[in-house]
N, C-alpha and C positions, 0 to 999 in steps of 0.2 A: 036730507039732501046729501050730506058727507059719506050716511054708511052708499047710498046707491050708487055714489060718486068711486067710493071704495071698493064697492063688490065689482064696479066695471073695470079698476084696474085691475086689481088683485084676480079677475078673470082674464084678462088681457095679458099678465106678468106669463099666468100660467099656459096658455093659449101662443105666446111669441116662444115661450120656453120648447112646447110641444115641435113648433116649428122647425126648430136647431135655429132660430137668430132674430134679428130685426128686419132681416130685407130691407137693408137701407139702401138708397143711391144718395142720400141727401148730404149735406156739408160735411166738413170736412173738422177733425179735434180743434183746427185752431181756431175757429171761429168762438171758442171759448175766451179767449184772449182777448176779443173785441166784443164780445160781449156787455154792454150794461147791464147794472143789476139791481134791483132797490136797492135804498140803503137799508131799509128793514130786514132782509137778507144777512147783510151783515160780513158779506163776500168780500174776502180781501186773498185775491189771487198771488200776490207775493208771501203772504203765510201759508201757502199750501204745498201739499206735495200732486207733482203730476208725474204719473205715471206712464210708461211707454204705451197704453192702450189710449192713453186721451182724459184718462179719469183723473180729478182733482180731488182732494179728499186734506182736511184737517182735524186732528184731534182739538174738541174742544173741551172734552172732562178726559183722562187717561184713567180707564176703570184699575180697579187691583184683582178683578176676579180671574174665571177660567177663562184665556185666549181662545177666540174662536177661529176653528180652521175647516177645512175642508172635511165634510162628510158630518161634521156637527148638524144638530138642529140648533139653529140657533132663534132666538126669541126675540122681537122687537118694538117698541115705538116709533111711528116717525111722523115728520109734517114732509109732505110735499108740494114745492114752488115751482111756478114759472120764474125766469127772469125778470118778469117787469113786478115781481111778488105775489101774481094771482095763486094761491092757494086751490089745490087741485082734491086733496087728498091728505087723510089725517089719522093717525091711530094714538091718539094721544093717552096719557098714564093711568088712567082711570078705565081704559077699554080692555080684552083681554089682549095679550102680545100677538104680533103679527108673527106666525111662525113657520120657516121654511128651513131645508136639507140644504146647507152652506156647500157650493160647488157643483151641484147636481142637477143645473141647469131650469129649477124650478120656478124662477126669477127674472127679472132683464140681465143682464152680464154685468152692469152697473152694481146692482145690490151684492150678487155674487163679490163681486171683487172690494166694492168699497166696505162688507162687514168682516170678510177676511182679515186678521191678525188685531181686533177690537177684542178688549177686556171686558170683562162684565161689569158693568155698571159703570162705563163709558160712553161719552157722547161723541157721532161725528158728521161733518158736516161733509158731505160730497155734492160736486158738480160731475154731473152723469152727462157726457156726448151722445149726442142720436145716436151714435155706434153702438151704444153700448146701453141705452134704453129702445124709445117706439121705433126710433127711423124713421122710414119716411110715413109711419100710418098713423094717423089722428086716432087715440083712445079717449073716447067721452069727454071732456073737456081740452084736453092736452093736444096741440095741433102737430099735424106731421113736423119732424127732423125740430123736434123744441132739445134743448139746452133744457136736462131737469136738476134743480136745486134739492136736496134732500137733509134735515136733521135726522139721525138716528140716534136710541138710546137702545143698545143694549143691553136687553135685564135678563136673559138667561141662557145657554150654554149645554147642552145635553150629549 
C-alpha cells in the first residue's frame, strides 16, 4: 500500500514541479499557527524556525557531513504526516534513498527549501504550507490545501 501510495506522490512532486508550482488559491502560512497536531508528531512550533515563505523546519539530529545546497543531488529518507498524524508516505532506512537535484524545481518547494543547508547524516523535521507543497489539489491520500508534517534523514550529498 505505502510503495503505490509513494509512487503517487513522488509522481505528483514531479508532475506539480513540471508545472512551475502548486496552483494554489487555498489558505494562507498562518493557518500553520492554529493548526493542531498529534502529539505523536511531536510538533512544537516555538522550537522551530519559520521562514519568510511560511515553512517551519527544526533540526532534530545536526549531521557533521557534506552540507547540501542547491544544484546537489541530494539522498533521502522521510515519513510523511498529516496534521491529525495520518501517515501518508514513507521511505524509511531500509528502502533505497529517495533522490532528487536540490533547487531544480524536481520536488514540491517545500522539500526544495526545507533540505537546503542539512548535513549528512542529519535529521529534520519540516511543516510544509500548501504554498509550498499540493495546494489546493488532493494527491492520493493527501486532501487539497493540507499542512504537510515531514521527518527527513539525510544520508547522502553528491
Amino acid at each position: 500500500m505505502f510503495r503505490t501510495v509513494r509512487l503517487t506522490v513522488l509522481t505528483s512532486l514531479l508532475a506539480l514541479a513540471a508545472c512551475g508550482g502548486s496552483g494554489t488559491t487555498g489558505p494562507t502560512v498562518t493557518d500553520i499557527e492554529h493548526t493542531t497536531f498529534a502529539s505523536s508528531l511531536g510538533v512544537d512550533l516555538s522550537k522551530m524556525t519559520k521562514n519568510s515563505s511560511g515553512l517551519y523546519w527544526r533540526d532534530l539530529t545536526v549531521g557533521t557531513g557534506t552540507v547540501a545546497a542547491n544544484g546537489n543531488l541530494a539522498g533521502i529518507h522521510y515519513i510523511g504526516n498529516l496534521p491529525n498524524g495520518a501517515q501518508f508516505d514513507v521511505n524509511g532506512p531500509t528502502a533505497t534513498p529517495f533522490s532528487f537535484r536540490l533547487g531544480a524545481g524536481a520536488v514540491i518547494a517545500g522539500f526544495d527549501e526545507g533540505v537546503r543547508g542539512m548535513k549528512v547524516g542529519g535529521s529534520r523535521q519540516l511543516i510544509i504550507p500548501p504554498e509550498l507543497g499540493y495546494g489546493s489539489r488532493a494527491v492520493g491520500t493527501i486532501p487539497a490545501n493540507s499542512i504537510l508534517v515531514f521527518k527527513i534523514d539525510l544520508v547522502s550529498v553528491q
